[in-house]
C-alpha positions as CSV (number, residue, x, y, z in Angstrom):
1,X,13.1,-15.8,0.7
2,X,10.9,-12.6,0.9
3,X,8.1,-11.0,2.3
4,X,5.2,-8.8,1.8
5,X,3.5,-7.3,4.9
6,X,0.1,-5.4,4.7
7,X,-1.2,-3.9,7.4
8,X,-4.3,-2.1,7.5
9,X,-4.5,0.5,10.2
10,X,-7.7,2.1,11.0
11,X,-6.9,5.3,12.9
12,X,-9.3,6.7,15.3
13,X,-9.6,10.1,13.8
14,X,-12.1,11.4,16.3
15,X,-9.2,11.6,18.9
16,X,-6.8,12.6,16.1
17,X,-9.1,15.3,15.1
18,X,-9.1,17.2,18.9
19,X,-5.3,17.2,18.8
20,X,-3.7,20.5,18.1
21,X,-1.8,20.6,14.9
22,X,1.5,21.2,17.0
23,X,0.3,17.8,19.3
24,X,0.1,15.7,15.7
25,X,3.0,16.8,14.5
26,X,4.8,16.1,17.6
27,X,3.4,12.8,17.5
28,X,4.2,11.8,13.8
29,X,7.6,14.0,14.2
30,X,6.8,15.5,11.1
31,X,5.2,18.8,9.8
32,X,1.7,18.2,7.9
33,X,3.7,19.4,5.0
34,X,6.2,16.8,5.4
35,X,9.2,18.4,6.2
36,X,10.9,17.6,9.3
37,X,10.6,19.3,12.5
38,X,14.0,21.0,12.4
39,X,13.1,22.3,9.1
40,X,14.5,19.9,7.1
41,X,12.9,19.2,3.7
42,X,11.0,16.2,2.9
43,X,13.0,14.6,0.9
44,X,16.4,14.7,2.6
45,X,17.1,12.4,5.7
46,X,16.2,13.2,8.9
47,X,19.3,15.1,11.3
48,X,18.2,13.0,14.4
49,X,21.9,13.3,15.4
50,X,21.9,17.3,16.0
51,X,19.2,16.5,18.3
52,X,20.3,13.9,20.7
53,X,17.9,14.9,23.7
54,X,14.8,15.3,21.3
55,X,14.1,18.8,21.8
56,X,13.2,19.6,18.2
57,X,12.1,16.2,17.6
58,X,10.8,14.2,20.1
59,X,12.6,10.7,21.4
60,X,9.4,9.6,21.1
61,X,8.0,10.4,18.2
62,X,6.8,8.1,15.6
63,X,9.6,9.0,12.7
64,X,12.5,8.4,15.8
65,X,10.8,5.4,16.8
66,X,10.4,3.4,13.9
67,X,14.1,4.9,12.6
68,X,15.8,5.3,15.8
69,X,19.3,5.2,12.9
70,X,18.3,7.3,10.0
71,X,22.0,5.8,9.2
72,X,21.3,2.3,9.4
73,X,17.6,2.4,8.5
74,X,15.2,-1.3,9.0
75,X,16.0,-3.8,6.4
76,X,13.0,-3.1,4.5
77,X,11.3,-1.0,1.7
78,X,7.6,0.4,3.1
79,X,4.9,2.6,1.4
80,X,1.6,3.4,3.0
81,X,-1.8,4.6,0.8
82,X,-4.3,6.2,2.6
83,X,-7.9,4.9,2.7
84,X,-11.7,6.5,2.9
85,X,-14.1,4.1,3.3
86,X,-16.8,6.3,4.7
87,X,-17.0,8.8,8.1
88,X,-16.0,5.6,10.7
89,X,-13.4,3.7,8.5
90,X,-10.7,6.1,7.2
91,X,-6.7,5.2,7.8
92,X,-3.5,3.5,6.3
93,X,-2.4,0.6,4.2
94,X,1.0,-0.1,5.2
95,X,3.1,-2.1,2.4
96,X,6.7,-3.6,3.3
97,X,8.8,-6.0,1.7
98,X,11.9,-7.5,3.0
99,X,14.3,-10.6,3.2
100,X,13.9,-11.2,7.0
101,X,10.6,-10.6,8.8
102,X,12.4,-10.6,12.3
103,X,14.7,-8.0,12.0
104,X,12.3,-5.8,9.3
105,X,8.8,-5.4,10.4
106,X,9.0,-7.0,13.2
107,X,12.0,-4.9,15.0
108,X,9.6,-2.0,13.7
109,X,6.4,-3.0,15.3
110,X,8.4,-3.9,18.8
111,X,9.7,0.0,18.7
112,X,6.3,1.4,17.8
């Protein structure tokens, strides 16, 4: 059998909005451009393994958290949309399909 999670996340962009650029991106693990910290681009995977005490890219930052394996990624395929509904209500929709909840989303949401 397989499943669809949707999560809608509301971020508190008030507080997300004082952070310095360098805090977010230390926090999300990427740059606001989308390449990775150690340069990386975009679209290639992430070189957590050059970096084993997280001092380009932080052990606890969001990309490292939710992948601590870029090599043996969650079983799961995820997109998330962005949303605007007015000043207060801006944030993610977070899509994911996958064969086994427990060891998809779930083994995501217990790292995050």
């Amino acid at each position: 059998m397989d499943y669809q999670v949707i999560r809608v996340i509301r971020l508190a962009t008030d507080f997300w909005d004082r952070d310095s650029v360098h805090e977010q991106e230390r926090i999300t693990g990427r740059r606001r451009n989308g390449r990775w910290l150690d340069g990386t681009p975009s679209t290639e995977r992430a070189a957590f393994a050059t970096d084993p005490h997280g001092k380009i890219t932080p052990l606890d930052a969001h990309v490292r958290r939710a992948t601590p394996n870029p090599r043996t990624p969650p079983p799961m395929v995820r997109r998330s949309y962005n949303y605007d509904g007015g000043p207060d209500d801006q944030g993610l929709i977070f899509s994911c399909f996958q064969s086994d909840l427990e060891n998809g989303f779930e083994a995501v949401q217990r790292r995050l």
